[in-house]
N, C-alpha and C positions, 0 to 999 in steps of 0.2 A: 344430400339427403340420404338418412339410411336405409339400406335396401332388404327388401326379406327374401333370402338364396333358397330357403327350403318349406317343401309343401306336406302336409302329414294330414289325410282327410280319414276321420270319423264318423261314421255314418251307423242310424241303428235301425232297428225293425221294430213297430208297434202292431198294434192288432188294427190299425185303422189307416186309411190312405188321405191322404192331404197331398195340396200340393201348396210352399209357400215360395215367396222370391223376394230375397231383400235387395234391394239395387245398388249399384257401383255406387262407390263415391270416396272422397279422399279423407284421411283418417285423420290428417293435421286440423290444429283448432282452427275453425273457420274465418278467413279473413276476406273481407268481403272488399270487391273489388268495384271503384265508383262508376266506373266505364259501366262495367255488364255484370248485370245479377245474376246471368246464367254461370258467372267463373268465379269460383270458388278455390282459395289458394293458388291461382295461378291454374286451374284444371276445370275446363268445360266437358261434361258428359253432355252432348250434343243428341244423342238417340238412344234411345233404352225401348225394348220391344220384347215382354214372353209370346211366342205363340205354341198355341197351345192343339193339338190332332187328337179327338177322341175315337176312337172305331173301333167298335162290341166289348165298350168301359175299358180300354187298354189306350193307355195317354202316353203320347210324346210330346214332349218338352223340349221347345228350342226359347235357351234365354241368349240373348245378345244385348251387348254392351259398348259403345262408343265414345272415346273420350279424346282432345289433344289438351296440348300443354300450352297453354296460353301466356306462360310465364319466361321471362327470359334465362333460366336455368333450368336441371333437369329436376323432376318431380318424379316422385310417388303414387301412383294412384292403383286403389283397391280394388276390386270385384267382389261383391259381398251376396252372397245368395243363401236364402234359407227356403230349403227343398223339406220334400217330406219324408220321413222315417223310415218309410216302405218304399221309398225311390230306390232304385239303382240307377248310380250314375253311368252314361253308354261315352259319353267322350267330353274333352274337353280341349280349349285351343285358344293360343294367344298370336293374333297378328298386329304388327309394330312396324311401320313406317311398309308394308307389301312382303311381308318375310312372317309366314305362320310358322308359330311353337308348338306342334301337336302334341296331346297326351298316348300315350301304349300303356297297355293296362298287360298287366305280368301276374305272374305267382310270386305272393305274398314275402315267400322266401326270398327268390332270385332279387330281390330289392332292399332288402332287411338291411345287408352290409354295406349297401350303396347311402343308404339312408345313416349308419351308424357310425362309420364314415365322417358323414358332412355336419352331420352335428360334432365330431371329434375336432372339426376346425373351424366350429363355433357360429355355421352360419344356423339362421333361425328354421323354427322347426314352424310353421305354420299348421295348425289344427281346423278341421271344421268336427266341430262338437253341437252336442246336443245343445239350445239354445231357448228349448220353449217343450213341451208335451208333444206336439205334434212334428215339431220341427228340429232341424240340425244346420248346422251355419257352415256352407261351403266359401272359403276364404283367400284370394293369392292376388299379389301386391307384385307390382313390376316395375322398374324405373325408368321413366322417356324421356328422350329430351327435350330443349325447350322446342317447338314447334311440330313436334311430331305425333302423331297419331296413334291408338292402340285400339282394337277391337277384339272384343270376352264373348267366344259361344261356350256353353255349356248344353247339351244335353242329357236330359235324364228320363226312364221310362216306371212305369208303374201303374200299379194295375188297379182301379177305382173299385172301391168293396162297398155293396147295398147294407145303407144300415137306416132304420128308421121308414125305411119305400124310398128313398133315395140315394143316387151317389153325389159325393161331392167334392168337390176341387178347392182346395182351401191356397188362396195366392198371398203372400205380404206383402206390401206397397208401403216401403220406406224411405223417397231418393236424398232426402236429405238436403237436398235443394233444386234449383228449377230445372226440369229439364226439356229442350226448347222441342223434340219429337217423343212424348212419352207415349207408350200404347201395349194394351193387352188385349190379346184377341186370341178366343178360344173358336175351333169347330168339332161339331159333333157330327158323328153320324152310326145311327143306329137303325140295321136291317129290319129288327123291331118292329120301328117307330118310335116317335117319340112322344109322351106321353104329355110332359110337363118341363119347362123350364124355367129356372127362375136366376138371378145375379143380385146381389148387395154387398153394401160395404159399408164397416164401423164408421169409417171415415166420411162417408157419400155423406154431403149436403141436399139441400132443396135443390142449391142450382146443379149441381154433380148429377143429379137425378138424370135428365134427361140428357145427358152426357152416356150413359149406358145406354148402348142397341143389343135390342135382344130380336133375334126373328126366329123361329122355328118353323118345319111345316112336312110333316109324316119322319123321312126318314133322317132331316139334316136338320141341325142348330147351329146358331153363330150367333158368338158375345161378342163386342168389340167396346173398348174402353179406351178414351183418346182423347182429353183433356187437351185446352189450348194452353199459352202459358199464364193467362189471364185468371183461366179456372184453375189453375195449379195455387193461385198464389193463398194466403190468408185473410187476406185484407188488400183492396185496392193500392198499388204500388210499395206494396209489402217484397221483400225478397224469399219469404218462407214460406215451404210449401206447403200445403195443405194435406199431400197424400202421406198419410202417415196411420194405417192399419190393411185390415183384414178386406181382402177381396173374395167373396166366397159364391161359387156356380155352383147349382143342383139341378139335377135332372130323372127322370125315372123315364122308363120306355111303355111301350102298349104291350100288355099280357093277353091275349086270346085263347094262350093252349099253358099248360102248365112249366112249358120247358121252351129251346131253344138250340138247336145243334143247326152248327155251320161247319162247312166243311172249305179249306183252302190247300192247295199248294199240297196234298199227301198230309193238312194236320187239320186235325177239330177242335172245338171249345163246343161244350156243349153248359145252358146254363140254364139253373132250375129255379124255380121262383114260381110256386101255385099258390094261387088267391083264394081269400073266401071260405077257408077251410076252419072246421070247429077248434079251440084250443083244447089243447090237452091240459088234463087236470097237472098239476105240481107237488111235488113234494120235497119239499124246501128244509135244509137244515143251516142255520146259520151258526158257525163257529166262533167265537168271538174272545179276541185276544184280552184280557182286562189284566193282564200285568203291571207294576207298580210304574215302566215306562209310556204306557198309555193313558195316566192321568194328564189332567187339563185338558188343554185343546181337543185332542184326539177323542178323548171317551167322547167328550159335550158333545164332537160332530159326527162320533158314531152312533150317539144315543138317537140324533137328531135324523140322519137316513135311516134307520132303521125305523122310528115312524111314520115318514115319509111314504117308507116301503111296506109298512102295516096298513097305509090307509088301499094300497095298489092292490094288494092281494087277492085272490078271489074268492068266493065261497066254498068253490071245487076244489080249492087248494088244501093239504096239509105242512104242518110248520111245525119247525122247535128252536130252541134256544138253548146252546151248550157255550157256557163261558169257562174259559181256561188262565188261570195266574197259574199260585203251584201246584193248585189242587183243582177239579173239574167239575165245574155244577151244572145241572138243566132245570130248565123253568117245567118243563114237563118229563115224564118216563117214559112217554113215549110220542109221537107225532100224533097233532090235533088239528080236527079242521078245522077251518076257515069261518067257525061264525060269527056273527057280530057280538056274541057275548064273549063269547074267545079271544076276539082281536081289543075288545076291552081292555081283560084282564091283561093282553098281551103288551098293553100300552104302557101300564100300570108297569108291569115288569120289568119292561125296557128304560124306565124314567128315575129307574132304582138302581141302575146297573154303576157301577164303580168299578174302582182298580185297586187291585192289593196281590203283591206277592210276587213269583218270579215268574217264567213262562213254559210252561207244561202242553207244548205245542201238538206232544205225541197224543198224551192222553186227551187230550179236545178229540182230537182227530179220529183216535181208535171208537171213544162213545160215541162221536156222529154217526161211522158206521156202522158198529153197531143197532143202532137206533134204529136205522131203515133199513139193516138190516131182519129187525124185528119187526116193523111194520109190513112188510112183502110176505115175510114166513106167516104171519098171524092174519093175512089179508085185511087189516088195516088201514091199507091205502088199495086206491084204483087198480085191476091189473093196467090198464089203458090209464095210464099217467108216465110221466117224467120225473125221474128222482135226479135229485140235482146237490152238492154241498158246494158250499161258499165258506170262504175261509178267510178272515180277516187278523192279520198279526202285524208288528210294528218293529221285533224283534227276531233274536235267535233262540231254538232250544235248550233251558238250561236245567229243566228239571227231566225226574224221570229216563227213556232214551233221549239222549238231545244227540247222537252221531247223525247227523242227517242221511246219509248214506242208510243207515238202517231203517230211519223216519222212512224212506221212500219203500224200500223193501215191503214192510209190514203195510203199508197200506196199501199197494197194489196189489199183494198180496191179497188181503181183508177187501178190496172193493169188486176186485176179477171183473173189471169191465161191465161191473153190472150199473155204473152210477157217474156221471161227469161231475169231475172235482174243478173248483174254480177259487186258485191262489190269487188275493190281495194284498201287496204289499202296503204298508201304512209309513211311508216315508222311503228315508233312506240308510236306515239300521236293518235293514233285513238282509238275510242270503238271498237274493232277488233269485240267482240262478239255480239254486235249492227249491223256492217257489215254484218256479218255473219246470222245471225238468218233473215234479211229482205231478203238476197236473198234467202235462204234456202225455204223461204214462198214462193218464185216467182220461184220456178225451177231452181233459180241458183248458184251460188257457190260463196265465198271468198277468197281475195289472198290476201296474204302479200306482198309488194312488199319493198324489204329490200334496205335502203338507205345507196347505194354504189355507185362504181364506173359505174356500170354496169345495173342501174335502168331502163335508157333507152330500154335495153337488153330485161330485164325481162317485162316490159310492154308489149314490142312486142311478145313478145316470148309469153305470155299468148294471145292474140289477135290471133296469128298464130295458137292456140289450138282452138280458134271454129270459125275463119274466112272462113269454108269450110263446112257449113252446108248440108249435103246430103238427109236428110230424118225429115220431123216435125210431131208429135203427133203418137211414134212409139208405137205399141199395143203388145204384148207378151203372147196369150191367151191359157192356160191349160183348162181340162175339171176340172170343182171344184169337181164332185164325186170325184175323184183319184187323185189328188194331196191337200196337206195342207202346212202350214208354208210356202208361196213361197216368195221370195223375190223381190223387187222394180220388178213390171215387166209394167209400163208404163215410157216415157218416151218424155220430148217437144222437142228433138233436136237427132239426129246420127250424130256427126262428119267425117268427111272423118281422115284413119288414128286411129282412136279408134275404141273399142269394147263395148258392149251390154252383161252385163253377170245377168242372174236370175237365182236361185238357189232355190230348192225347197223339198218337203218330198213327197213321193208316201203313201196313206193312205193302199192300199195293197203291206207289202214286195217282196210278190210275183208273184206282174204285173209285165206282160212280154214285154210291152211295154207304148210310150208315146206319145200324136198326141199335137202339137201345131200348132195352128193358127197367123201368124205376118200380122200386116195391118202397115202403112204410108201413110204418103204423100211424094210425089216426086216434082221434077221439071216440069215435064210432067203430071204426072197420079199417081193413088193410088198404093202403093206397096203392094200387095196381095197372102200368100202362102201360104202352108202347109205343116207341114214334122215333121213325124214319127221318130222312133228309136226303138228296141227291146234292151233288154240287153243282149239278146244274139252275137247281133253286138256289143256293148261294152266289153265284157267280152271277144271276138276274138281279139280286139286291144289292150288290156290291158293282154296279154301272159305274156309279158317281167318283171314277177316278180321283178326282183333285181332294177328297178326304184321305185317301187311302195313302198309307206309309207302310214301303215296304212287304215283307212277307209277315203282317203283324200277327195271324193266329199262330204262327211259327215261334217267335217273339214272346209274345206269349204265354205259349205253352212253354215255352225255356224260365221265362222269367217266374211261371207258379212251380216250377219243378226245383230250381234252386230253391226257391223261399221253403218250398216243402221239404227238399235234402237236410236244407241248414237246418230244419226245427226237427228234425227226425235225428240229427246230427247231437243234439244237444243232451237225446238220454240215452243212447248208443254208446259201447263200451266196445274196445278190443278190436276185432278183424272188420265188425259191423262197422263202427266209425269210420275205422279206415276207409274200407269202400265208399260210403257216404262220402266221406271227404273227397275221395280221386273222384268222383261220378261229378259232383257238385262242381270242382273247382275246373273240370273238363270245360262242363256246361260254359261256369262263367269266363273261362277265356276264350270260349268257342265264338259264344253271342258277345263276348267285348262290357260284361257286366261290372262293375267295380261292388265286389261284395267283402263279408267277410276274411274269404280267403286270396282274395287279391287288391294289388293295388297299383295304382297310376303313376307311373314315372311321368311327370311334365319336367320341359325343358327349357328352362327362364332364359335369358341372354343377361348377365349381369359383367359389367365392367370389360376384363379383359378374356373370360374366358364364359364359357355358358355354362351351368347348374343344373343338376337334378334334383326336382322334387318329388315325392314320395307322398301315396294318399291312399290313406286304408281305411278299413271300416269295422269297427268294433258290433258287438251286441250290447243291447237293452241292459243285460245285465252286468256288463264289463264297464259301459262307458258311463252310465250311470251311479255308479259307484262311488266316482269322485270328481263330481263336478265342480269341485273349487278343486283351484289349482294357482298356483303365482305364476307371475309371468314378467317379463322385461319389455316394457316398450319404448322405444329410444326416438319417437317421434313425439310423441305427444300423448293427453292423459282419454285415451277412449279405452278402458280394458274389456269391457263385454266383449268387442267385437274387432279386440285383436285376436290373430291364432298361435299366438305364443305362448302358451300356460305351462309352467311348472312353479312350483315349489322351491324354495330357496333360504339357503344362511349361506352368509358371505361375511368378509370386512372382522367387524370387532365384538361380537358375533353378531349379525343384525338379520332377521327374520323379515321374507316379505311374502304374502300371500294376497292370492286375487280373488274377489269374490264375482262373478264373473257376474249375477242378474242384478248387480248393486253398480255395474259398471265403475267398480272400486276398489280397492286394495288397502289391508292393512298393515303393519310391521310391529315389530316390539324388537329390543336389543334384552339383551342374556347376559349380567353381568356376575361373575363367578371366577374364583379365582386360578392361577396356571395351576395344571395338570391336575383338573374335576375332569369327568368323564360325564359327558352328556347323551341320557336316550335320545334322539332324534326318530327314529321310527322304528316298530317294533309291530311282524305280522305275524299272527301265528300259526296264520291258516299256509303261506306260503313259506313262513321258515326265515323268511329275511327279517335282518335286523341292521341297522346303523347308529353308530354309535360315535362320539367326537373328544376328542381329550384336546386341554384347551392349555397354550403357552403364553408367557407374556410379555413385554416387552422386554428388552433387555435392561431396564432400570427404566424408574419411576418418571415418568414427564415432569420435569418441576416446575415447568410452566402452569400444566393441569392439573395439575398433583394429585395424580391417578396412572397406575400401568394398566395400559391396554393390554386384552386378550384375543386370542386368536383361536381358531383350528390348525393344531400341527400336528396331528395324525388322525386320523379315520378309518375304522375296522368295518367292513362290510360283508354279512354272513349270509349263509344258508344254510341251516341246517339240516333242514333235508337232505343238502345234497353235499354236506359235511363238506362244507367249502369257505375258507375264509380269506378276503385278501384286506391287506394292511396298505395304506396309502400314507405316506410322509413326505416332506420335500426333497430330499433325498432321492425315497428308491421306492416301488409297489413291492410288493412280496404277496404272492398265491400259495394258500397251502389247503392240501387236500388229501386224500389218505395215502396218495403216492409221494406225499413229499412236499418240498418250497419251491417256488421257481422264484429269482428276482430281479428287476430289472431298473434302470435309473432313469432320471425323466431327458436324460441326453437318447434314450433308445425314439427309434420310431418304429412300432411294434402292433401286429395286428394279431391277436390270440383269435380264431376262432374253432368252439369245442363245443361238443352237445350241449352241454351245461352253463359255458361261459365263451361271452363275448367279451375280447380286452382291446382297446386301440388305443394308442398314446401319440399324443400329437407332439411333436418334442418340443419338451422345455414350455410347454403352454395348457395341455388338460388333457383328460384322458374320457371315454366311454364308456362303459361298466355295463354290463348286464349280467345277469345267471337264472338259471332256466327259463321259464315262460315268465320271472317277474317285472318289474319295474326296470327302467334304464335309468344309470345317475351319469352324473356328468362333473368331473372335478378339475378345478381352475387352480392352476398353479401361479402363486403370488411371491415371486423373486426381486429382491429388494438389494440393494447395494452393498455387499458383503461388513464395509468397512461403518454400517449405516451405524452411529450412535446409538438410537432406540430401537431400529422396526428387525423383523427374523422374517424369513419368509416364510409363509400360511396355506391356507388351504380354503376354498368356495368349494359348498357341494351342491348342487341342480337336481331336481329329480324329474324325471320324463314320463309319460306313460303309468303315471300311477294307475291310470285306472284300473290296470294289472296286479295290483296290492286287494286286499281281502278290503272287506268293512268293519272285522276288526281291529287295522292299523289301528295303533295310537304314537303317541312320543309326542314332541315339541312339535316335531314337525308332521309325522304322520296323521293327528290328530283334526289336520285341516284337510285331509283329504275327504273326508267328512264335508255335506253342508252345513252351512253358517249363515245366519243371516242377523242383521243389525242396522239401527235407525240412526243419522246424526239429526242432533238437536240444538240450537240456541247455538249458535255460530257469533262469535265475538272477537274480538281482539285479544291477542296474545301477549306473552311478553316480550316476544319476535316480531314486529309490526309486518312481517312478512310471512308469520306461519300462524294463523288463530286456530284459537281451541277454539271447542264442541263438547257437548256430551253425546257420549253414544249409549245405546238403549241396546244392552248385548245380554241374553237370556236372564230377560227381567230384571240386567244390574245397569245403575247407572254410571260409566267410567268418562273421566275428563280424557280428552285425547287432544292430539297438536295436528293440525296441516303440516306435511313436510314432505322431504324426498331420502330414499334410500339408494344406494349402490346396488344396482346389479354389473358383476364382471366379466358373464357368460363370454359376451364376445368383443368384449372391449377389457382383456384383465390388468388392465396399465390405467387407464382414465375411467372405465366404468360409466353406464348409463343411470340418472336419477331419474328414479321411478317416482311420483306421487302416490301419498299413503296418509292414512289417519295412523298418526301410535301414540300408542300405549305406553304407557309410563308404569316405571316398575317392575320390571321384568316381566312383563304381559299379563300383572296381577289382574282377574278377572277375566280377561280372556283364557287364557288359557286354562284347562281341568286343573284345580288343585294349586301348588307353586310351585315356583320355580325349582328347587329342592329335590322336591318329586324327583324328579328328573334324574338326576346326579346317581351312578351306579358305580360300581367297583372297579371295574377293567370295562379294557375295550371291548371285550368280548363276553 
């Protein structure tokens, strides 16, 4: 069986906390074995257990996993978890026959070469990537043998954020087949109280129903979910199981006093949450992107929340509408209130809205502020209100300024903290991390909003999160003698329905108490208190040992302080970063955190010698970027929920790309003739370029009577950083403004330099990186000197795209991009072994074939066949434009 050597985990941050958990299971097609329905390919997962510790909304997460090898060879078996976006994972560990593999979680650096490295000698790179909105897919594959045992804990922590009057634990339940001890069991316990509990699930039947125990009773709750294998199944002596979705716990605590401060161990969490209070009026400006790429879908389902959100609105509120292509129009001159003759007319408006022209992002953005700018100065609007802008776009700036670097200047400039800005992204053509960093400057947050069926939804449904503003410029004030390290404690907005949490260090361990002062503003009047705590009062509610993990307000407070570094980290330039950075990345290897600046060496046992694997954690905005990616699986056809994605041309020239939520792959071949020069990828935000010049056989096959083409040299630039190397089968050559360096693939050679990583594995492939971009990965194809037809060639891999802009395009860059496509009408071919389809790919309809491609990452002699739907024709219809296109002058 083949074995996956190496681990690369991906992990991102949303604004919302989930928790999900997909279960172990084996990735080979399922052979169902007549003895026991609990073993599947020769591999019984025997217990599967999350348990779950809540104490003062701060969740620990223990997943474990159980499985032997039932089969009389060694076997493969998976561990599949999908955790939530806002986790940090604390550890992880594989034990195999009484011998644990623990993980050490490192700086991000000290692992980078270890990592660049093992992918240089081909073994796999395993990914946990984003996998769903809320969720990201932790993934690592071990091989046992026949009779022996493996058990998977993972831990992760994170911190449950009140939205709606509630928090909520969001679990996946997917085992994919029976398993004979399944069970989830959460405890809560809140010094509080508890106010309300509740548990469901997509999947939960009539009879499922009473399978959930739910008890609660002041300060403790407990869920416990533990299906027999009878209830697991589908249907009376069915082998399939039934749990297959969303397990989801809610809960809220008892409010008595406006606030909540606990004191532990020398740290506090104090947390704010008043009921009952009048709303403040609003003053709303909605930006709205109507450039020529937001026709169809998008306008219809932005026309369609936007009156969703006309009908929410309230009387006290003022509103506008400024729509932006290349030129910038408003429904009004200046903000109107909210009355029913208004929201009329405002229907009317919105049902008329269209797209035409390019995207004039700046100028949207300068008239909104000016707008309420003019409403404040003219008293217009409430002094006692909330000004707020929403920004919806789908693209990049191209008319007017479009430097975004300057986009952000001139508006925080133009806003001075006097207005919380709220970026929407509309897909995944956007500079998400652009979005992101300008509201961040402004007090407000970034969303993705994911183009589906359900866009409309999701608009609203973010609108509904702060359409209920309760309290502006809320204050959180500590005595500085006695407290240090405290965390975010101001604040331009309280929602009605969320919570207020700062977190902090007492500079004596052995203060006996804490006095904080909170100010606001209200609808009415200034919110103004004060309230104490002893830890003697905390340390009376906190009896109930057996909830309690660790030193968790310690925990805690570590784990709001990174999440708050990183996002302070994100518009931070120069010496500030830097600090950020050392401060943040202290933190996370202090508390053992797997964040963005660190990552997880785990220690597999494979064959003769044991492996490291490597697992790191992108941002929202990095790893989103490109979530198609191709990938090689040499066991069998599951690609969603392998973690092997990259991008690829290999062979004569043959394209293979994975579209990861289609659980599928497509390919197309390039046929063109020797020495065309092919774009492959082209960024222009990072400077990289690759490019492919194409050889042919050495005379014509008169069997086939056609010469095959190949890649027989590859130029890979940066221009930034005025760097080029040449790859041929021969020799590499780097050249840079000091000169050439060059070397032959007989070297075994490790270049590491600020700007460029080079490692060449001899006579088999090499590792490529330069600066912070993309990593490729190129397979040397050495054929028989004296061979008749064949020359030897060149496979080129790309790794870590998600480090490429979203302006990539080329043959191959273009897929780093999402995709998404429908097959239809499945028939017989003229291969009784490969049937066509039609596929349904940006409203065109193309015949395609069943079949397999070569991937030769780590097999470059025999090569792994991938299943793929292709494209005939040079990828006519898939790919922008044709084939043609493509074809440029030099390599460079």
């Amino acid at each position: 069986m083949e074995s996956h050597l190496l681990l690369c985990i991906l992990l991102l941050i949303p604004a919302f906390a989930s928790s999900d958990f997909l279960v172990t299971h084996v990735r080979n097609i399922k052979k169902r074995n007549s003895d026991n329905d609990l073993v599947v390919n020769g591999i019984e997962i025997y217990r599967m257990k999350i348990d779950s510790k809540v104490t003062s909304r701060f969740a620990h997460n223990v997943i474990t996993s159980r499985a032997v090898n039932r089969g009389n060879a060694h076997k493969e078996v998976f561990f599949d978890v999908e955790l939530p976006k806002t986790a940090f994972i604390t550890n992880f560990s594989m034990t195999i026959d009484g011998i644990t593999y623990p993980g050490n979680i490192k700086e991000k650096e000290a692992a980078k070469q270890q990592y660049e490295k093992a992918v240089s000698k081909g073994q796999t790179a395993g990914l946990v990537k984003a996998s769903g909105r809320k969720t990201e897919k932790f993934t690592v594959s071990v091989n046992i043998a026949a009779g022996s045992k493996v058990t998977f804990e993972l831990i992760y922590e994170e911190l449950l954020k009140r939205q709606f009057g509630k928090y909520e634990m969001f679990i996946k339940v997917k085992p994919k087949q029976l398993v004979k001890d399944f069970e989830i069991e959460v405890n809560i316990f809140e010094p509080q109280g508890i106010s309300e509990l509740e548990a469901e699930g997509t999947f939960i039947t009539n009879d499922l129903q009473n399978v959930i125990r739910k008890t609660f009773s002041h300060k403790k709750g407990h869920i416990s979910f533990k299906p027999t294998l009878d209830q697991q199944r589908t249907c009376e002596n069915c082998s399939q199981s039934l749990l297959d979705g969303d397990f989801i716990v809610k809960y809220d605590v008892e409010r008595t006093t406006p606030d909540n401060l606990q004191i532990v161990n020398g740290y506090f969490v104090h947390f704010f949450a008043p009921m009952n209070l009048p709303k403040l009026p609003k003053n709303v400006i909605f930006i709205i992107d109507i450039s020529g790429s937001m026709s169809g879908r998008e306008i219809q389902q932005t026309r369609e929340a936007l009156l969703k959100i006309l009908d929410d609105i309230k009387e006290d509120d003022h509103f506008n509408f400024i729509l932006f292509g290349s030129d910038v129009h408003t429904w009004k001159e200046t903000l109107i209130k909210a009355t029913p003759e208004n929201l009329d007319e405002a229907r009317k408006f919105v049902r008329g809205i269209d797209t035409k022209g390019l995207t004039n992002l700046y100028g949207g953005m300068m008239k909104g502020i000016d707008m309420l700018n003019a409403a404040h100065e003219g008293n217009l609007v409430p002094k006692r209100s909330a000004s707020i802008i929403i920004m919806l776009t789908d693209g990049q700036p191209n008319v007017g300024i479009s430097n975004t670097q300057d986009i952000q200047t001139h508006v925080k400039k133009a806003i001075e903290g006097k207005y919380t800005l709220y970026n929407l992204g509309f897909g995944y053509g956007v500079d998400y991390n652009f979005l992101e960093k300008m509201a961040l400057e402004n007090k407000g947050l970034a969303r993705r909003i994911y183009p589906d069926s359900d866009s409309a939804l999701q608009l609203q449904g973010f609108y509904d999160e702060v359409s209920n503003p309760m309290l502006r410029d809320v204050e959180l004030n500590y005595p500085e003698n006695e407290i240090a390290d405290v965390t975010k404690n101001s604040f331009k907005h309280f929602y009605d329905g969320s919570e207020i949490v700062v977190a902090g260090r007492l500079r004596d361990i052995n203060q006996n108490s804490l006095t904080v002062d909170v100010k606001g503003e209200g609808a009415n009047d200034a919110l103004s208190f004060t309230s104490q705590q002893d830890k003697e009062q905390t340390a009376k509610a906190f009896q109930e040992q057996e909830y309690i993990f660790g030193d968790f307000i310690e925990r805690l407070w570590a784990y709001l302080t990174i999440e708050q570094l990183l996002e302070k980290r994100i518009s931070a330039t120069g010496e500030e970063k830097d600090n950020l950075t050392a401060e943040a990345l202290d933190l996370s290897l202090k508390y053992k955190f797997v964040t963005p600046l660190t990552s997880m060496v785990v220690t597999k046992p494979e064959e003769d010698e044991n492996q490291a694997a490597i697992a790191d954690k992108p941002t929202e905005g990095t790893a989103q970027a490109a979530p198609i990616v191709a990938q090689a699986s040499p066991v069998h056809y599951v690609h969603a929920s392998n973690p092997t994605w990259y991008t690829s041309v290999d062979g004569d020239p043959h394209f293979i790309i994975s579209v990861p939520q289609k659980e599928d792959a497509i390919c197309f071949n390039i046929n063109e003739n020797p020495g065309a020069v092919l774009r492959l990828i082209n960024d222009p935000v990072t400077g990289i370029t690759v490019n492919g010049e194409l050889i042919g056989d050495k005379k014509v096959n008169n069997d086939a009577k056609i010469q095959n083409t190949y890649f027989g040299k590859l130029g890979i630039a940066n221009k930034h950083l005025d760097l080029k190397v040449t790859v041929t089968p021969e020799k590499i050559t780097i050249q840079n403004e000091t000169g050439k360096t060059t070397f032959t693939w007989l070297d075994s050679v490790t270049v590491q330099q600020e700007s460029l990583t080079l490692i060449i594995n001899k006579k088999k492939s090499l590792v490529l990186s330069m600066g912070s971009g993309a990593s490729f990965v190129i397979v040397l194809h050495q054929v028989w000197k004296k061979h008749p037809l064949h020359r030897d060639f060149l496979g080129l891999y790309t790794l870590e795209s998600h480090k490429l802009s979203e302006q990539t395009h080329g043959l191959l860059g273009q897929f780093f991009h999402p995709i998404d496509f429908a097959i239809l009408e499945i028939h017989p071919g003229s291969d009784p072994k490969k049937p066509d389809a039609t596929m349904i790919f940006k409203n065109k309809e193309l015949i395609v074939t069943r079949g397999w491609q070569k991937d030769y990452r780590r097999d470059p002699e025999h090569g792994i066949d991938i299943p793929c739907w292709f494209v005939h024709n040079n990828g006519a219809g898939l790919i922008d434009g044709v084939h043609t296109d493509y074809v440029v002058s030099s390599l460079f």
